[in-house]
N, C-alpha and C positions, 0 to 999 in steps of 0.2 A: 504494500500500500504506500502510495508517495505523500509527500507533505501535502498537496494539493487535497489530492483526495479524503485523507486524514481530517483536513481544514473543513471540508464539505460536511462530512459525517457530524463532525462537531456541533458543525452551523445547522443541521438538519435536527440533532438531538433537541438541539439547546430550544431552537423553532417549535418542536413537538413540547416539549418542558412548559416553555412557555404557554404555548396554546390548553395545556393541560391535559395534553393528550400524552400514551407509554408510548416514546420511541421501538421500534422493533427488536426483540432481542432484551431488553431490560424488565425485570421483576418488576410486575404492577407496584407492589406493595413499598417496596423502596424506590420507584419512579414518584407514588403519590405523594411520597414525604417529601421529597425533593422539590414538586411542585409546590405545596404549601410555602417551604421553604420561600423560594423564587417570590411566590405572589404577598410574602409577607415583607421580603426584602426590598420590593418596590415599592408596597404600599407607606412600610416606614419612610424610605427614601424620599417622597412625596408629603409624606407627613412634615418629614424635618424640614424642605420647601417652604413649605406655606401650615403654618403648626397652627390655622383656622378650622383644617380639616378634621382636627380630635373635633369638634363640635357638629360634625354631619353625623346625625341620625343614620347609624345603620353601614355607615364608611366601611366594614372590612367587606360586606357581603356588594355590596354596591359598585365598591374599586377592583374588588376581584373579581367578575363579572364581566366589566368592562375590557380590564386586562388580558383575560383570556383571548377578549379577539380582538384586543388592539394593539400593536405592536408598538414598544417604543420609537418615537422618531426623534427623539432631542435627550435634554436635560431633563431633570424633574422638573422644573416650572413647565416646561411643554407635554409633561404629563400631567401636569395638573389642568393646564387649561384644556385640552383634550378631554379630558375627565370631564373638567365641567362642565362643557360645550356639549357634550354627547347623553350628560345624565340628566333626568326628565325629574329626577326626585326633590323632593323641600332642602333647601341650603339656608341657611343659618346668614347674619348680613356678617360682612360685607362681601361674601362669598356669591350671595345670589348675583347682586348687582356686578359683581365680574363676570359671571357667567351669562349677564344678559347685557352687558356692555361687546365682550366677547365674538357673542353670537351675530351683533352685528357689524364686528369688524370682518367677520367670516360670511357676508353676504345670508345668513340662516334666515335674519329677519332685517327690516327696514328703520326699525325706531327699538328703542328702550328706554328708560330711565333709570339712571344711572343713581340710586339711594347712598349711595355711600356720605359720610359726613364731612362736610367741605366742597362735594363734588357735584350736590345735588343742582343734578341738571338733565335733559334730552341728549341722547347720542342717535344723532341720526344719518342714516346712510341715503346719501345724496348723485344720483350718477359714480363716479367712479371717488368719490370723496366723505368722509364721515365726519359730520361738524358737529359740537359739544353748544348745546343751547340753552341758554341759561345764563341763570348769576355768577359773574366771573368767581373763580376762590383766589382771593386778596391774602399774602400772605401778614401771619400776625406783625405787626410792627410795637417796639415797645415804645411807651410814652413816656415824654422827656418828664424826670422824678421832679416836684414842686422843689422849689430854692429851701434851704434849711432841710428836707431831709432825706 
């Protein structure tokens, strides 16, 4: 067997692992431990990301789910917003409003509102442009302290 083909098998396992499925040739019962393994190492991964997501209702059964048929394509922030882009379930703030600000930088939808605190505003997708409509967010400026104190 050459390094190439070696390389293949690898990438074929790890692909089967991941999807949740036994590679050929491998013990169901020590393939399934391995996949937990794998789907919990991601989901922490993602956790450590963005650590809003301890507070989704239901997150191991929901991200596990997803992950079987979604392949990573980036970093954990890109599996997070893929997560939330694709899960239809209740998200906790300021999680939702990412996820429906998101959706419309992703053409899914045309408008949103964007809840989060400071931001609260429209995000809307416009022809090939997405503009933020609303009260600008002014950053805090401190005020000059009264004389004597």
């Amino acid at each position: 067997m050459t390094r190439d083909d070696l390389q293949r098998r690898q990438q074929s396992v790890l692909r089967d692992l991941l999807a949740g499925d036994v590679p050929p040739g491998f013990d169901p019962r020590s393939a399934a431990m391995t996949i937990g393994v794998l789907r919990t190492k991601r989901r922490s991964e993602a956790i450590g990301a963005v650590p809003a997501l301890r507070d989704v209702p239901d997150l191991a059964r929901r991200f596990d789910t997803w992950a079987a048929e979604n392949p990573r394509r980036g970093c954990s922030h890109d599996d997070v917003l893929d997560f939330l882009v694709a899960d239809a379930g209740p998200l906790p703030e300021p999680l939702a409003s990412v996820r429906a600000v998101e959706r419309v930088y992703r053409r899914h939808t045309s408008y949103a509102l964007d809840r989060r605190p400071g931001h609260r505003r429209w995000v809307v997708a416009l022809g090939s442009r997405v503009r933020h409509v609303g009260p600008q967010t002014r950053p805090a400026t401190s005020r000059p302290s009264a004389p004597g104190t």
